[in-house]
VEXMARPA-497306 format. One record per residue (C-alpha): chain; x, y, z; residue number from 1. Coordinates in steps of 0.5 Angstrom, whole numbers, always signed. Layout:
N
@chain=A&x=X&y=Y&z=Z&resi=NUM
...
//
This chain:
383
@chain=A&x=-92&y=+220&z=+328&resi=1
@chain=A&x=-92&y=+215&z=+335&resi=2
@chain=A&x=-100&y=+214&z=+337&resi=3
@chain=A&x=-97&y=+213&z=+344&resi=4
@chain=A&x=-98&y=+218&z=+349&resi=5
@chain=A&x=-96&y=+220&z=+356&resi=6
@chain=A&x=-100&y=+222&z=+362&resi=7
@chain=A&x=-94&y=+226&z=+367&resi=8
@chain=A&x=-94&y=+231&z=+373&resi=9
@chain=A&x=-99&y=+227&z=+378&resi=10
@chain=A&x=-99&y=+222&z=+383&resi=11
@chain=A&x=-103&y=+215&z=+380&resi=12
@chain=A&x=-108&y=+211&z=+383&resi=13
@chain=A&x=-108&y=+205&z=+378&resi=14
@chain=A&x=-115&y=+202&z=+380&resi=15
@chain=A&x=-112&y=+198&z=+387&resi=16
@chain=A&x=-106&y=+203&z=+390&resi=17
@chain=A&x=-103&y=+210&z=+389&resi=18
@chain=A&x=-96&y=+211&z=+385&resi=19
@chain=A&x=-91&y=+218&z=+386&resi=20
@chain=A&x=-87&y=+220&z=+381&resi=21
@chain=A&x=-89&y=+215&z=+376&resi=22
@chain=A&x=-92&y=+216&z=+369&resi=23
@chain=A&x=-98&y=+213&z=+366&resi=24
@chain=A&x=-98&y=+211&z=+357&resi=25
@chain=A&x=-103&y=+210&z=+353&resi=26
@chain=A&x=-102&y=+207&z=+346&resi=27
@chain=A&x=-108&y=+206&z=+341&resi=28
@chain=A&x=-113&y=+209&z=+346&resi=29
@chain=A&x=-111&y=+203&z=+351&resi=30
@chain=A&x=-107&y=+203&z=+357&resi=31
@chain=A&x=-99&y=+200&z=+356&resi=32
@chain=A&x=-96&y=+202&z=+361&resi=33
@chain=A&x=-94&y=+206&z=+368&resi=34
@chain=A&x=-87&y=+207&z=+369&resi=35
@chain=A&x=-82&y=+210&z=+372&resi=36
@chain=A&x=-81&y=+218&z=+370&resi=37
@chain=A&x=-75&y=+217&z=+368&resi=38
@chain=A&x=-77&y=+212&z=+362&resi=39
@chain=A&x=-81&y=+218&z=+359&resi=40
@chain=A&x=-79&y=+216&z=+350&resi=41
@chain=A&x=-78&y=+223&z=+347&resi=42
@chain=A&x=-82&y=+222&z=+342&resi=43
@chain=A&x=-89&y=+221&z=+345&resi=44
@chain=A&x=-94&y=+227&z=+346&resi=45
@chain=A&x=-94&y=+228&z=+353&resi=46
@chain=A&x=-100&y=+231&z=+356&resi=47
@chain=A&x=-97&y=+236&z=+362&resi=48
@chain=A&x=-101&y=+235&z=+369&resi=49
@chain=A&x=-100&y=+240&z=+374&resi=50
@chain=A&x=-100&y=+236&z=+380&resi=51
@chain=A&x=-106&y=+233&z=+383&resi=52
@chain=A&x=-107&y=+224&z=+381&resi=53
@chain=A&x=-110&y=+221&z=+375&resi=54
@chain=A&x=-115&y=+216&z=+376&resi=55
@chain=A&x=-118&y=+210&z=+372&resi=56
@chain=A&x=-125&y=+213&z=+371&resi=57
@chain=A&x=-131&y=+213&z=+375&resi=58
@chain=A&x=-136&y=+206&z=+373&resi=59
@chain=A&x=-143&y=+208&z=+375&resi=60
@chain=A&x=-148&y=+202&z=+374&resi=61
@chain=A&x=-154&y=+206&z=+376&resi=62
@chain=A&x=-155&y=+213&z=+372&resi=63
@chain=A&x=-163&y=+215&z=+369&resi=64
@chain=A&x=-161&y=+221&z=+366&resi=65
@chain=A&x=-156&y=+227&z=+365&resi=66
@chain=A&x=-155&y=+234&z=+363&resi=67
@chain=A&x=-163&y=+235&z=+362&resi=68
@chain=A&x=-165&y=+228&z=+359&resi=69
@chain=A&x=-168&y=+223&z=+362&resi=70
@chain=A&x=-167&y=+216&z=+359&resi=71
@chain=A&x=-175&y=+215&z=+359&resi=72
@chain=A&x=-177&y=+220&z=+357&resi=73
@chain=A&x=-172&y=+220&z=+351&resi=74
@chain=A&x=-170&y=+212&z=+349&resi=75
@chain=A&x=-166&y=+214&z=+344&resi=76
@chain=A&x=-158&y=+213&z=+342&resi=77
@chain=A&x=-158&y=+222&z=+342&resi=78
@chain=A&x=-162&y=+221&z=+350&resi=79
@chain=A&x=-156&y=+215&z=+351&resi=80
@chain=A&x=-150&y=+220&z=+348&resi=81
@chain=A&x=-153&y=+226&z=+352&resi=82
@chain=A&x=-153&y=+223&z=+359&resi=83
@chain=A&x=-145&y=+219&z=+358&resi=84
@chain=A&x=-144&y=+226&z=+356&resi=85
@chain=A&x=-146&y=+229&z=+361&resi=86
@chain=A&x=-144&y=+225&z=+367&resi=87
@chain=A&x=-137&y=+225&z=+363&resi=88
@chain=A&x=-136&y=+232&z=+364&resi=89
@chain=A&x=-138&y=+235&z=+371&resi=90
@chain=A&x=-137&y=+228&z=+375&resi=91
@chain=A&x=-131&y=+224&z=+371&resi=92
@chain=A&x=-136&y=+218&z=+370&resi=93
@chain=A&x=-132&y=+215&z=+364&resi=94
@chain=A&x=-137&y=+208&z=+364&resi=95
@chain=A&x=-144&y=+208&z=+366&resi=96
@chain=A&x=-150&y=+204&z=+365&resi=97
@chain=A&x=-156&y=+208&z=+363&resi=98
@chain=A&x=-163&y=+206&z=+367&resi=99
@chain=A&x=-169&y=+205&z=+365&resi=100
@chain=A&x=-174&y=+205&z=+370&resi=101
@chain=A&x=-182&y=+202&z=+371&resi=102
@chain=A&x=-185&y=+204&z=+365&resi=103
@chain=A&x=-190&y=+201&z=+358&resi=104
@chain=A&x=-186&y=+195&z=+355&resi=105
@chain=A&x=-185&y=+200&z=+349&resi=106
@chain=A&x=-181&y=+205&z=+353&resi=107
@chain=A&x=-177&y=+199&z=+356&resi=108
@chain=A&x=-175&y=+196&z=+349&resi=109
@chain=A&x=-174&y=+203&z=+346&resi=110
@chain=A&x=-169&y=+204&z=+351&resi=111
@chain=A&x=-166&y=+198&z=+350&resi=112
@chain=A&x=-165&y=+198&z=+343&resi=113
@chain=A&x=-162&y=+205&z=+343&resi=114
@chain=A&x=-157&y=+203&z=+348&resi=115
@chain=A&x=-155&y=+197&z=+344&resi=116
@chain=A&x=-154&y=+202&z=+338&resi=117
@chain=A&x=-151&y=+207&z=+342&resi=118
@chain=A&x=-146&y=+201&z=+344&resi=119
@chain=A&x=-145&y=+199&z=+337&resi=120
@chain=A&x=-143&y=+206&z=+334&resi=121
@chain=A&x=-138&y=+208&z=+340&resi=122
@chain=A&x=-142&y=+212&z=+344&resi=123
@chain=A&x=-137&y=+214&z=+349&resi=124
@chain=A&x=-139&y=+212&z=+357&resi=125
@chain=A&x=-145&y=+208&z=+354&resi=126
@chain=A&x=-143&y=+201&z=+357&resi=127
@chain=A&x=-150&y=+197&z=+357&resi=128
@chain=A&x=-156&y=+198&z=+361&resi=129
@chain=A&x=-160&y=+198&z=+367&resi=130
@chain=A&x=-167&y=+196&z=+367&resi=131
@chain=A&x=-170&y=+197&z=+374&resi=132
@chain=A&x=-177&y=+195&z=+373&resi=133
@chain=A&x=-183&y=+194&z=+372&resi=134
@chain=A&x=-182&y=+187&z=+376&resi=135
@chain=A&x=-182&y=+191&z=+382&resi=136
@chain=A&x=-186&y=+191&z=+389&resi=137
@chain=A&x=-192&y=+195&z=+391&resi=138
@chain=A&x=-190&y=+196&z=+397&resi=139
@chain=A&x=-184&y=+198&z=+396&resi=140
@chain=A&x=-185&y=+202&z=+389&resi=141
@chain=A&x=-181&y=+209&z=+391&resi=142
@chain=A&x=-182&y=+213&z=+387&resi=143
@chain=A&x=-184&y=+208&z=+380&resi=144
@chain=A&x=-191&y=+209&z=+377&resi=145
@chain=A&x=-195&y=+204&z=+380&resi=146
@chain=A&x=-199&y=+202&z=+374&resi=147
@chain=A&x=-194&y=+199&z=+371&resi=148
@chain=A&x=-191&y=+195&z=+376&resi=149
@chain=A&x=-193&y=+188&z=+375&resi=150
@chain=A&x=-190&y=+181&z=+376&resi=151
@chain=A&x=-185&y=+177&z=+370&resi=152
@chain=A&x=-189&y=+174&z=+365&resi=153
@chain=A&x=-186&y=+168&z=+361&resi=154
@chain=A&x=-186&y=+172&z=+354&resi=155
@chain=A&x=-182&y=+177&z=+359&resi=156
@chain=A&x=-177&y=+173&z=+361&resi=157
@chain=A&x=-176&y=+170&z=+353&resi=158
@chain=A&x=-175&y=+178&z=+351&resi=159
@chain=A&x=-171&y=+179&z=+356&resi=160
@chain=A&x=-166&y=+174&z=+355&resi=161
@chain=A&x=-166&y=+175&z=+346&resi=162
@chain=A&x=-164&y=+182&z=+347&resi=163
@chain=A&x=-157&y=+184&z=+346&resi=164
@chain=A&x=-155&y=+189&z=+351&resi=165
@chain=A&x=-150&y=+186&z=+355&resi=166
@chain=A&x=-149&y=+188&z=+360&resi=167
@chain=A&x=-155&y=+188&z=+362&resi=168
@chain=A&x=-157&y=+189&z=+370&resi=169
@chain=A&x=-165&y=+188&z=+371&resi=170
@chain=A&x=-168&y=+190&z=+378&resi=171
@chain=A&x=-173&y=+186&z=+381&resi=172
@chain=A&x=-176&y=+184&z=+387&resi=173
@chain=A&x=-178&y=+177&z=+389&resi=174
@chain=A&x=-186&y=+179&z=+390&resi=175
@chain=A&x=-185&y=+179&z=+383&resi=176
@chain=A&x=-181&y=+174&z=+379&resi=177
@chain=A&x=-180&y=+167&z=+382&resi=178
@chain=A&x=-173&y=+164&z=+384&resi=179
@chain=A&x=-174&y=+159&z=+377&resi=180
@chain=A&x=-173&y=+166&z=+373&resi=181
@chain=A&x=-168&y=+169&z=+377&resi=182
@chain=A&x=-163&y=+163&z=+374&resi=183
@chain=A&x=-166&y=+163&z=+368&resi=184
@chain=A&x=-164&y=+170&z=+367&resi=185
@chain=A&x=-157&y=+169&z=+371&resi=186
@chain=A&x=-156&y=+163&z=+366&resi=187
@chain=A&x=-157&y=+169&z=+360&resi=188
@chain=A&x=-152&y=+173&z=+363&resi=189
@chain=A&x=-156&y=+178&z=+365&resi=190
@chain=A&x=-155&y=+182&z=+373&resi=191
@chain=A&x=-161&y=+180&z=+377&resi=192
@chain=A&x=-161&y=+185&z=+383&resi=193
@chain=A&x=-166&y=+185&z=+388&resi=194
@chain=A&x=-170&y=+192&z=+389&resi=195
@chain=A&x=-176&y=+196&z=+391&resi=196
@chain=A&x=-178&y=+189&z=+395&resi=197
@chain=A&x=-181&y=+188&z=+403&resi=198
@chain=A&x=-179&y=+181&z=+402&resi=199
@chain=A&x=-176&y=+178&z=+409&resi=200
@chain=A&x=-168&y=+175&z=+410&resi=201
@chain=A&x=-170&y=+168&z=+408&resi=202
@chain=A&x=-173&y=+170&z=+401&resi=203
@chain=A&x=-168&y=+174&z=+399&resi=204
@chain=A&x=-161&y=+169&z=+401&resi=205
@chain=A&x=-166&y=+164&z=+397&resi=206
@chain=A&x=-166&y=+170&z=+391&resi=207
@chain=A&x=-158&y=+169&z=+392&resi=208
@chain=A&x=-157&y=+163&z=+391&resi=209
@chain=A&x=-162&y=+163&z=+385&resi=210
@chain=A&x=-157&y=+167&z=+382&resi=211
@chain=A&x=-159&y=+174&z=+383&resi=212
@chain=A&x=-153&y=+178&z=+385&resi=213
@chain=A&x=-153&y=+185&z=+389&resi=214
@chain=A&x=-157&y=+189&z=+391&resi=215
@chain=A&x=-160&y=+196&z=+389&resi=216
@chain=A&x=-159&y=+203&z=+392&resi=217
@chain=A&x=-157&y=+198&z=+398&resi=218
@chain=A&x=-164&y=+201&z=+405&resi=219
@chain=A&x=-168&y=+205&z=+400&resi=220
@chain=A&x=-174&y=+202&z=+398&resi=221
@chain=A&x=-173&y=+196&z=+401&resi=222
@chain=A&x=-174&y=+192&z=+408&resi=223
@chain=A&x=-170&y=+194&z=+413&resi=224
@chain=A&x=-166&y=+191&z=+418&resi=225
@chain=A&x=-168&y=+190&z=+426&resi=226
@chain=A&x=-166&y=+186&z=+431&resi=227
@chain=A&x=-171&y=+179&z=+429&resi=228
@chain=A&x=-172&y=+181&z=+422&resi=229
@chain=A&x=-165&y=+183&z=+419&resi=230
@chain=A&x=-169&y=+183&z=+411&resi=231
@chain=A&x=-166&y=+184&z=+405&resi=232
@chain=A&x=-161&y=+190&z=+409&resi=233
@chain=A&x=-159&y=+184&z=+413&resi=234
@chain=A&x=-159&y=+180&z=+408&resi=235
@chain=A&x=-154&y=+183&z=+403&resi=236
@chain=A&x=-149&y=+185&z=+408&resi=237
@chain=A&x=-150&y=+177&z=+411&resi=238
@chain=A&x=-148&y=+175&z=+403&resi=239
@chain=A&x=-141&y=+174&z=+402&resi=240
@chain=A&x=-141&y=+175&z=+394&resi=241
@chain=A&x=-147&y=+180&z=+394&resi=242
@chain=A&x=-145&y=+186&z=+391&resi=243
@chain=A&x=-149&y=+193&z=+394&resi=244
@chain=A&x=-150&y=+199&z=+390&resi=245
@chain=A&x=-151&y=+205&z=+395&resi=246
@chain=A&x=-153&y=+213&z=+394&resi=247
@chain=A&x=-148&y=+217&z=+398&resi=248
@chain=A&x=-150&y=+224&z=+398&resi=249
@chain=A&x=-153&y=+225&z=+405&resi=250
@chain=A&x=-160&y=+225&z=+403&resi=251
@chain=A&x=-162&y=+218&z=+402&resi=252
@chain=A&x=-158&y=+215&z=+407&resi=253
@chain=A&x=-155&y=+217&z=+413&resi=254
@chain=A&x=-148&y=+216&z=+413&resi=255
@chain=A&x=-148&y=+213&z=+420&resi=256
@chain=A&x=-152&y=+208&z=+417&resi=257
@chain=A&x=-148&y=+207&z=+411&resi=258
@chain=A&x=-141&y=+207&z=+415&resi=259
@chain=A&x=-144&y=+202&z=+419&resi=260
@chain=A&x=-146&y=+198&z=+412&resi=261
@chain=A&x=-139&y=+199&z=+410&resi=262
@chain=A&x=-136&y=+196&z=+416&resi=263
@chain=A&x=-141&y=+190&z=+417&resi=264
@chain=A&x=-140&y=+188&z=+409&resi=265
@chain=A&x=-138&y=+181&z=+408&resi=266
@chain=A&x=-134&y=+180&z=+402&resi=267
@chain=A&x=-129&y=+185&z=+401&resi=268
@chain=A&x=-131&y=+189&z=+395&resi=269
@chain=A&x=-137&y=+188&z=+394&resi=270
@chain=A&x=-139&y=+196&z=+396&resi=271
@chain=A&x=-141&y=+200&z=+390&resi=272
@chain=A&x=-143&y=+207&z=+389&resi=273
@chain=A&x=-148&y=+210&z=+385&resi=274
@chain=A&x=-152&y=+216&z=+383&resi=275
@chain=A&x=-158&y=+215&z=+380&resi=276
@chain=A&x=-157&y=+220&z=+378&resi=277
@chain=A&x=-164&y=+224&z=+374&resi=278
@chain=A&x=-164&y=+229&z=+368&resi=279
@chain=A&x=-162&y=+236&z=+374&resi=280
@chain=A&x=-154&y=+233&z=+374&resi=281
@chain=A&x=-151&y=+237&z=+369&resi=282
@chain=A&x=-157&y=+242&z=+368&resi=283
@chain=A&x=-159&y=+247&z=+370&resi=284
@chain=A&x=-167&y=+246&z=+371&resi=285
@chain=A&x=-169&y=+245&z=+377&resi=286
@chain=A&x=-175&y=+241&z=+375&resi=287
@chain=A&x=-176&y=+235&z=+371&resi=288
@chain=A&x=-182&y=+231&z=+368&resi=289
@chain=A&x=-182&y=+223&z=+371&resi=290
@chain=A&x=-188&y=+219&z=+369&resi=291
@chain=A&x=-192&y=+225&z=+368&resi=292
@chain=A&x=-191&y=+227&z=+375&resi=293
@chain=A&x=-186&y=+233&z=+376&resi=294
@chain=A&x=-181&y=+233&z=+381&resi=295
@chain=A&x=-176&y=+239&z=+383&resi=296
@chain=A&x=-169&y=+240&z=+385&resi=297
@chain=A&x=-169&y=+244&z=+392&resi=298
@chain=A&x=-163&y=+243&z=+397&resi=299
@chain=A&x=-160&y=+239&z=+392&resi=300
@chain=A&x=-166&y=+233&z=+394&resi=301
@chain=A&x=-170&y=+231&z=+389&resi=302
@chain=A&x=-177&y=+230&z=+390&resi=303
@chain=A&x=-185&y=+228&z=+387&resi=304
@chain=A&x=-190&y=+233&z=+390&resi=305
@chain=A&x=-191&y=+228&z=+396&resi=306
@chain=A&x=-184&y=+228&z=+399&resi=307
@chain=A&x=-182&y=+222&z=+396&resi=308
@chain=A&x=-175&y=+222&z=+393&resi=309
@chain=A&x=-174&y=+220&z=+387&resi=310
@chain=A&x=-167&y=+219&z=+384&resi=311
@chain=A&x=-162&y=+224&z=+386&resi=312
@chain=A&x=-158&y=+231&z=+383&resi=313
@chain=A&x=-151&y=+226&z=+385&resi=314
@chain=A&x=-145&y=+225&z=+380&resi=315
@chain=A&x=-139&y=+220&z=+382&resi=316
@chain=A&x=-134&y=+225&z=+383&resi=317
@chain=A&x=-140&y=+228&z=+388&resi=318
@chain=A&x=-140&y=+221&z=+391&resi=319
@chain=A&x=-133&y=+221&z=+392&resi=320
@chain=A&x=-133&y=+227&z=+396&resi=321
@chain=A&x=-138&y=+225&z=+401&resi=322
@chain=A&x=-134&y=+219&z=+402&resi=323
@chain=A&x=-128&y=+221&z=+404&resi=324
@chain=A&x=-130&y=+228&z=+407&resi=325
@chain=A&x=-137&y=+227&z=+410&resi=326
@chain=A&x=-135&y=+219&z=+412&resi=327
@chain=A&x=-128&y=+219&z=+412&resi=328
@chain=A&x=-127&y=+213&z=+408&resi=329
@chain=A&x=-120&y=+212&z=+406&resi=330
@chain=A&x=-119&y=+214&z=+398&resi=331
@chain=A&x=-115&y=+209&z=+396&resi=332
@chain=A&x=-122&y=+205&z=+398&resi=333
@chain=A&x=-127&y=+211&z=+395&resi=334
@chain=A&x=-124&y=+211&z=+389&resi=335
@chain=A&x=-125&y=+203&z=+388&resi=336
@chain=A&x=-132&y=+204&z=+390&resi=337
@chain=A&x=-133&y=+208&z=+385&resi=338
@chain=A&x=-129&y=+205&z=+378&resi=339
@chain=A&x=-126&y=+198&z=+380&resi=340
@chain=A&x=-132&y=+195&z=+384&resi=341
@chain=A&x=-137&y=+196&z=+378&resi=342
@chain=A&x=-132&y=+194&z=+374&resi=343
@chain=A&x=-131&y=+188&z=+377&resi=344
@chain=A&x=-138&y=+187&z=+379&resi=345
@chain=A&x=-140&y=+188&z=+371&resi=346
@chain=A&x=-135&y=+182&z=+368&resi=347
@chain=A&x=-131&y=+188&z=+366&resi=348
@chain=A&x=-125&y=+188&z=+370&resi=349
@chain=A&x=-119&y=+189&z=+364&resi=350
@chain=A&x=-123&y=+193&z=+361&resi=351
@chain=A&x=-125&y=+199&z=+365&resi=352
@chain=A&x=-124&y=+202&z=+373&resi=353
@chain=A&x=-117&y=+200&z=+372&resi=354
@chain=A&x=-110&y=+202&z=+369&resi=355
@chain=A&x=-108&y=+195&z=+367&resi=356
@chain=A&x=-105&y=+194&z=+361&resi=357
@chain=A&x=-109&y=+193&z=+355&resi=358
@chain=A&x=-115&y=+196&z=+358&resi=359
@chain=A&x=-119&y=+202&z=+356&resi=360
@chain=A&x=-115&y=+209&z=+357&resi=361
@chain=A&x=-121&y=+211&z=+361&resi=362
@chain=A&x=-117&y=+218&z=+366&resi=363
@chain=A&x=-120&y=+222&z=+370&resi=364
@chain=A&x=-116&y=+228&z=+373&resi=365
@chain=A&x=-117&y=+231&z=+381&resi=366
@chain=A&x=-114&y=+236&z=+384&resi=367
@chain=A&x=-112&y=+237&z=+392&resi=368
@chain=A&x=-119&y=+239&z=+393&resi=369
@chain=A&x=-122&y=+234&z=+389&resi=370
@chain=A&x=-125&y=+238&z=+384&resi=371
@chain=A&x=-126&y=+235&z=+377&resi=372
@chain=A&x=-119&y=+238&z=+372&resi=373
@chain=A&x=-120&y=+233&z=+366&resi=374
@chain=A&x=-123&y=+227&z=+364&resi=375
@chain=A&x=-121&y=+223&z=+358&resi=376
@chain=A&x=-124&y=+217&z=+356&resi=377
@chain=A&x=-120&y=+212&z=+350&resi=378
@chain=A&x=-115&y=+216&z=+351&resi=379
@chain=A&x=-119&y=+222&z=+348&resi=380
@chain=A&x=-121&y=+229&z=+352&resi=381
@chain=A&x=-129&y=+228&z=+353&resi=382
@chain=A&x=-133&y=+234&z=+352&resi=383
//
């Protein structure tokens, strides 16, 4: 029996540009081929759409939790499973990394050892991890514990460069980790963002030039930009090379400012969308623990007891939406910011967020309103 199978009846976004009339083939859980209709063999399974597009599937660099876990709260390879499986069903996030945020160094390397499992048995969607915190800012500390926000120590530094996860996408501020880390960190293969920081332009072009590389949920939690102080807002879309995480639902950033960060961007490709997404997305519980303190769901904003927002009930294929329908965002560039910049940004380009031979058959199927039909990832139906 051929191990090939073709994926017919809708339009084709291959990671760059939308094909009509043309199939894509999958052989072994990997992508072969996009060809012409007609090209179709006989004897390949066929999986018959009905209209719509397929697209690679979503890439989501920042994800705390899904379907009721919360990755701090469960640093374990079912945790990791449930939230993959979770983002991959209700938002088309075929790739994601699971985040840890600030909490007792046990917890952090818990959560790191679990996603190093979860990468060694396959758990689909499980693609490393982001570690955001404890090397945060206090003043910009949103919705992190306080105590246990605290500066990079050395025997951090070598910890973190031993472990095996890759990739592996670490959070920090400059208040607390030195330019000298941020290239050793770099150096080990490790993604440096800028984050929950107040630091000003210079320090963070400085921070850049180090090796730290994007920026995380680009005007939350960090120094703004005005007219005398441009900040790490100016200075991220003042970088070319500097990739820009962004929440797009309408809650944690207005769109006018967002559309303006999207048209001053220096770089092409270099925005990406995130969730940062927590346990509710997936789940029906309005209400989740985080560090103790209990955070609720209403109006479709998460927030603490005080007001603050912490994360949000966001899934890739709701980001998209909120891009094309709320923005007007072309949805050639939509789509790309939600798979082949993260993938590009990961390394992992041939890999994920693109219908090139040889990568990942990762899939996600639309219809004309947008809704999520189906989501295969290697090939196979997610559940």
């Amino acid at each position: 029996m051929s191990d090939t199978t073709v994926f017919l009846g809708a339009s084709i976004f291959d990671g760059d540009s939308r094909r009509e009339h043309q199939v894509l083939v999958v052989t072994g859980g990997v992508v072969e081929a996009i060809l012409p209709e007609g090209e179709v063999d006989p004897g390949w399974a066929r999986v018959e759409l009905d209209g719509g597009l397929i697209a690679p599937g979503f890439v989501d660099i920042q994800v705390n939790g899904g379907g009721g876990v919360l990755l701090n709260e469960t640093p374990t390879v079912e945790g990791v499973r449930a939230i993959c499986a979770a983002h991959a069903r209700v938002g088309g996030s075929t790739a994601l990394l699971p985040t840890i945020i600030t909490d007792r160094p046990e917890i952090t390397y818990a959560a790191i050892e679990a996603v190093a499992h979860a990468m060694a048995i396959g758990v689909p969607g499980c693609a490393g991890i982001h570690v955001e915190g404890p090397f945060l800012s206090q003043a910009r500390k949103g919705a992190h514990e306080p105590a246990f926000i605290r500066p990079m120590g050395e025997e951090d530094l070598q910890r973190l460069v031993a472990t095996d996860v890759r990739p592996l996408l670490l959070t920090v501020a400059p208040e607390s980790v030195t330019n000298d880390q941020i290239s050793r960190l770099s150096a080990a293969g490790i993604h440096v963002s800028l984050g929950h920081t107040d630091c000003d332009y210079d320090t963070a072009m400085a921070a850049f030039d180090a090796g730290a590389s994007c920026v995380t949920h680009l005007f939350n939690a960090m120094s703004p930009l005005t007219h005398r102080a441009p900040g790490l807002v100016g200075a991220a879309l003042d970088a070319p090379d500097v990739f820009c995480g962004f929440i797009a639902d309408g809650h944690h950033v207005h769109p006018a400012a967002l559309g303006a960060a999207i048209r001053a961007k220096r770089g092409r490709g270099r925005m990406l969308a995130v969730t940062d997404a927590m346990p509710t997305v997936g789940s029906e519980a309005d209400s989740f623990v985080l560090n103790g303190r209990v955070t609720t769901r209403e109006s479709g904003r998460l927030t603490l007891a005080d007001g603050t927002l912490a994360g949000s009930d966001l899934s890739m294929v709701g980001a998209l939406r909120y891009l094309m329908e709320e923005m007007g965002i072309d949805f050639v560039e939509a789509l790309r910011m939600c798979s082949l910049y993260p993938a590009i940004y990961l390394g992992l380009r041939g890999r994920i967020g693109s219908f090139e031979p040889g990568a990942r058959a990762d899939i996600v199927h639309l219809n004309d309103d947008l809704g999520l039909s189906g989501v295969w990832i290697g090939g196979r139906a997610a559940r």
